[in-house]
KEPA-33241 format. One record per residue (C-alpha): x, y, z; residue in three letters. Coordinates in steps of 0.2 Angstrom, whole numbers, plus 5000, padded with zeros to 4 digits. Example, Ala and Ser with C-alpha at 12.3 -4.5 7.8 and 13.67 -1.06 7.14 Angstrom:
% KEPA-33241
506249785039ala 506849955036ser 
This chain:
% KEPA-33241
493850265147unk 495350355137unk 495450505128unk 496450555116unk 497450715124unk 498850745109unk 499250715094unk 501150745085unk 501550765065unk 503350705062unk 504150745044unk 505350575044unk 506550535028unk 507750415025unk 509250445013unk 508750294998unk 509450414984unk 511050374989unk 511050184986unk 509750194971unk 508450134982unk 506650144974unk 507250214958unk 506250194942unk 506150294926unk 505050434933unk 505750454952unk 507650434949unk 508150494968unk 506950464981unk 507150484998unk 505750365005unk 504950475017unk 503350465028unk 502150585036unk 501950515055unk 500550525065unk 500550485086unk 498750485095unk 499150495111unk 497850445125unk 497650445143unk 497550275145unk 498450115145unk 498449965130unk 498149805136unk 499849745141unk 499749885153unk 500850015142unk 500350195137unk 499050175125unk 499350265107unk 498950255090unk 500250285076unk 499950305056unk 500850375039unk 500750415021unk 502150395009unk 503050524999unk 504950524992unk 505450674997unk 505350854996unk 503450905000unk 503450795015unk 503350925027unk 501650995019unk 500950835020unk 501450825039unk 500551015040unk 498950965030unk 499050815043unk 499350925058unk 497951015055unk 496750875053unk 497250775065unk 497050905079unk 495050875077unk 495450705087unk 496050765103unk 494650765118unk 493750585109unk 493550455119unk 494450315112unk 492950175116unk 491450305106unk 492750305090unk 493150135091unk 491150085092unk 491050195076unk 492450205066unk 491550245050unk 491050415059unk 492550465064unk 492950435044unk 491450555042unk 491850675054unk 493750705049unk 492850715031unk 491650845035unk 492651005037unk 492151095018unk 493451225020unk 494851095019unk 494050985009unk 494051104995unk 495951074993unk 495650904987unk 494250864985unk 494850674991unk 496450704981unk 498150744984unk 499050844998unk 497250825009unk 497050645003unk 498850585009unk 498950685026unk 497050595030unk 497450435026unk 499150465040unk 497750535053unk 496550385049unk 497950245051unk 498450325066unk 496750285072unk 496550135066unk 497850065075unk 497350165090unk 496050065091unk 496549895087unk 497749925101unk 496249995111unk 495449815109unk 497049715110unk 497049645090unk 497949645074unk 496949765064unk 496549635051unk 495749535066unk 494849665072unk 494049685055unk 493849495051unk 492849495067unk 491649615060unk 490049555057unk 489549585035unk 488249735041unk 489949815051unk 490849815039unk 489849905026unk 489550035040unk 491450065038unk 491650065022unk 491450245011unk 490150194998unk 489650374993unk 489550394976unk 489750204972unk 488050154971unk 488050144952unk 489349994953unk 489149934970unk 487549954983unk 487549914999unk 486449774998unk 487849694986unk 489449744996unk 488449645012unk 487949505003unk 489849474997unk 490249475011unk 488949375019unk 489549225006unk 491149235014unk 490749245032unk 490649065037unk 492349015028unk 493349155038unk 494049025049unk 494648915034unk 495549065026unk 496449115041unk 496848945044unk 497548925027unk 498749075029unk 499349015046unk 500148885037unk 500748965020unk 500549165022unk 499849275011unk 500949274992unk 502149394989unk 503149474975unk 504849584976unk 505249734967unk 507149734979unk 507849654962unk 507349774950unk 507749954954unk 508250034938unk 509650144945unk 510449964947unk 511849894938unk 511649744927unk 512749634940unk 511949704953unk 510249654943unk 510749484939unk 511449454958unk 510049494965unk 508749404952unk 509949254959unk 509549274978unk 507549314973unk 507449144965unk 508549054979unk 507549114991unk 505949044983unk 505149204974unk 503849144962unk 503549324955unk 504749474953unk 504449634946unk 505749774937unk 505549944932unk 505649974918unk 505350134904unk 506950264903unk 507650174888unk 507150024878unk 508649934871unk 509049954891unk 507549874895unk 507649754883unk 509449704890unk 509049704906unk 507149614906unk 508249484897unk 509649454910unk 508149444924unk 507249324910unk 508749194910unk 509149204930unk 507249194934unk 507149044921unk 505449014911unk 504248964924unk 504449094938unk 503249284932unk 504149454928unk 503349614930unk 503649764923unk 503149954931unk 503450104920unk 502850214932unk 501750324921unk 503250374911unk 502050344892unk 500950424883unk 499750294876unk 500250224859unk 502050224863unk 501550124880unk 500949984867unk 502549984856unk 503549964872unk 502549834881unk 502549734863unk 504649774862unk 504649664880unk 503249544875unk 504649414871unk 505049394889unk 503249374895unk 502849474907unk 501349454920unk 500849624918unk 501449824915unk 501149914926unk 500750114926unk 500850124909unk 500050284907unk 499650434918unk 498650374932unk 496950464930unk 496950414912unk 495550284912unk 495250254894unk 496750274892unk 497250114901unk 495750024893unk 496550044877unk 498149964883unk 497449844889unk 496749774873unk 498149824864unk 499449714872unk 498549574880unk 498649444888unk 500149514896unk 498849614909unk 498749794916unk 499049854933unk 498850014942unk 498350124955unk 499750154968unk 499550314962unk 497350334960unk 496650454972unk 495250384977unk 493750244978unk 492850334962unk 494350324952unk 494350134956unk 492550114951unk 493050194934unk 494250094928unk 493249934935unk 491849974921unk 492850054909unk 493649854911unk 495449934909unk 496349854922unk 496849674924unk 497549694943unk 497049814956unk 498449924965unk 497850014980unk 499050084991unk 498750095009unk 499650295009unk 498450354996unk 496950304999unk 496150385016unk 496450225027unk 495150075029unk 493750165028unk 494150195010unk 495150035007unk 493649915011unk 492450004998unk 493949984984unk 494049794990unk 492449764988unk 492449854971unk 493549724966unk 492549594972unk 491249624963unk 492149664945unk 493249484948unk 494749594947unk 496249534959unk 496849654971unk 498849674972unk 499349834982unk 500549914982unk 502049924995unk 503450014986unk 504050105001unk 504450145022unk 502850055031unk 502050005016unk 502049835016unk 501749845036unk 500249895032unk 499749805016unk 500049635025unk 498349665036unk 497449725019unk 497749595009unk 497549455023unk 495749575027unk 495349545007unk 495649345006unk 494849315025unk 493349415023unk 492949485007unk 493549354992unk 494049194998unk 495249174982unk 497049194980unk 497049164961unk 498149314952unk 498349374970unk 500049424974unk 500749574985unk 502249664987unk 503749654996unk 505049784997unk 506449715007unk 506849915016unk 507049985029unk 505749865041unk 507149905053unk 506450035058unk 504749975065unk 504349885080unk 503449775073unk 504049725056unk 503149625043unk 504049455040unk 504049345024unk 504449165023unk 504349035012unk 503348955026unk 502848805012unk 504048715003unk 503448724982unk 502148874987unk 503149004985unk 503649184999unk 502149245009unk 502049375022unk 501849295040unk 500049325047unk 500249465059unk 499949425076unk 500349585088unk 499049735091unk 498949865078unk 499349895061unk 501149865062unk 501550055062unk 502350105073unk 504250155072unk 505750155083unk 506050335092unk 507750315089unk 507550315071unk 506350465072unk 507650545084unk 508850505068unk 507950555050unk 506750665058unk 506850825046unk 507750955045unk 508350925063unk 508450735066unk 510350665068unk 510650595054unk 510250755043unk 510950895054unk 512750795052unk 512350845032unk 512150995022unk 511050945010unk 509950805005unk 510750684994unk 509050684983unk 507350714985unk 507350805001unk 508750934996unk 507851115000unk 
């Protein structure tokens, strides 16, 4: 059986300040950047190549390369496993990467150490849906209820979720998996784009690219909004007449309010009737958000591309303060983490939208949200996820979106190849690998937020 034998950390960045790329009121010049992760094995995958594993975390920037350390460091614990034990027990490889107390005191299950995990465990995740030849949401759609729960975290959850619940959800679901599937097979999972609605964008720029969104069959499309209100009213507007009554704006503030002024902005936009603000607040501000929530509904609440962890989640589920759940695949510590926030969800009737603002997000995000109708909910009501239409060029094996039903909207395209859809070309890691990579020795500087 195969062994893992090496593992490499690569500090990758791509220059998106220079186009406005990503920009919002709180990260004006982002250089969408990713902490990667490659578990090498001795071994084979099973179209006969060298088998390997290969996961990231997000970030914009400067700090990438301490992310990449914290991840070195963890990720060195995996090499010697045989690839078959971790696969049969992925929940204690979770565990095991979990258990060192010296560097879990830098968290706990926050930050720095929170990020660099969830790049080690998506690493090996996809290690070992290569390992058993599947997409990784198949490999975990073909988990029986009781396997699944062994994955998940549930520690400190048992207050809002036991495991006898998380199982029998589940279990109401199992029988109808092949349905679901089926159902995406024909019309792929919804989608939203944010590509439109940058906010270092000009207004034509804006108003051409609402245009293409709705010509291309985009039901929802989401802009930032929060640096300056007479702008935001102008350019919600322009979006408003392009997009036409019937299709949904977002807006995403990006945790630029305090509270009350969150609600006097939010009611400044009402008029163009938005689905929801998002991060309206700082993002660890639970009551915070619940009092937004009341304040300005129905236009609902999203957040959590930015909350740390599972318990955070199960916070602002009782504290009923958010309408739509954002987890983000780079934050949270991979699956293992994911699932217990998924089922959360389920069991509070909150929709689950992640996140995918960034490079190999909505790789990912595809197999979570797919995992999330399939097995866990069954329901696509207020379920949409985003698209981000940058820098797929990069991976092997892109996400696609098509509007693969005519009336139904764009949806991702049910991936189909082993893995997690993360891994990236070595020629663009030979390119914006930093400091040292191509593409930035040929520059002095950074042109934003990797400048050192």
């Amino acid at each position: 059986m195969p062994v893992i034998t090496s593992v490499t950390v690569e500090d990758v960045r791509f220059p998106t300040s220079l186009t406005a790329d990503g920009s919002d009121a709180m990260n004006k010049d982002g250089d969408y950047s990713a902490a990667y992760v490659v578990v090498r094995t001795d071994g084979t995958d099973s179209v006969g190549a060298p088998l390997a594993g290969y996961g990231m975390t997000f970030t914009i920037g400067r700090g990438n390369d301490i992310v990449a350390a914290a991840a070195r460091q963890q990720a060195d614990r995996l090499v010697g496993k045989d690839v078959a034990k971790i696969a049969a027990d992925m929940g204690g490889l979770y565990r095991f990467l979990t258990s060192d107390s010296q560097f879990r005191w830098l968290g706990p299950e926050k930050g720095v150490v929170h990020l660099s995990l969830a790049a080690v465990m998506n690493a090996a995740w996809d290690l070992v849906a290569r390992f058993e030849g599947k997409p990784l949401w198949r490999l975990l759609a073909d988990k029986s209820p009781e396997e699944l729960v062994d994955i998940a975290d549930l520690r400190y959850l048992s207050d809002a979720l036991t495991r006898d619940e998380a199982v029998a959800l589940l279990r109401a679901k199992e029988s109808s998996r092949d349905e679901h599937i089926a159902a995406l097979e024909r019309s792929g999972y919804p989608v939203y784009t944010t590509s439109a609605g940058w906010l270092g964008y000009s207004d034509e720029k804006l108003r051409r690219l609402c245009q293409e969104a709705v010509e291309t069959g985009y039901g929802h499309v989401k802009l930032k909004v929060g640096a300056n209100l007479e702008e935001d009213i102008r350019r919600v507007k322009i979006a408003r007449e392009v997009l036409g009554p019937d299709r949904h704006i977002m807006i995403d503030a990006n945790q630029v309010w305090d509270v009350e002024e969150a609600i006097e902005w939010v009611h400044a936009l009402a008029e163009f009737k938005p689905l929801w603000i998002e991060e309206p607040t700082s993002p660890d501000d639970v009551l915070g958000h619940a009092r937004i929530r009341k304040a300005v509904a129905p236009i609902g609440v999203a957040t959590g591309e930015h909350c740390h962890n599972r318990v955070m989640f199960k916070q602002f589920l009782q504290a009923e303060a958010i309408d739509f759940l954002q987890l983000d695949t780079g934050r949270l510590a991979s699956i293992n983490e994911i699932l217990a926030v998924l089922l959360l969800a389920a069991k509070f009737g909150v929709p689950v939208c992640p996140h995918a603002g960034g490079v190999g997000l909505c790789e990912m995000v595809q197999h979570i949200s797919v995992l999330d109708y399939v097995a866990v909910t069954g329901d696509l009501t207020g379920r949409v996820t985003e698209f981000v239409d940058h820098l797929h060029e990069h991976f092997v094996d892109p996400c696609q979106v098509v509007e693969a039903v005519p009336g139904a909207g764009v949806g991702y395209v049910l991936p189909i190849q082993p893995g997690y859809s993360t891994q990236m070309y070595e020629a663009s890691i030979a390119a914006y690998r930093f400091p040292d990579g191509t593409y930035w020795s040929a520059v002095t500087t950074s042109p934003g937020a990797a400048d050192n």
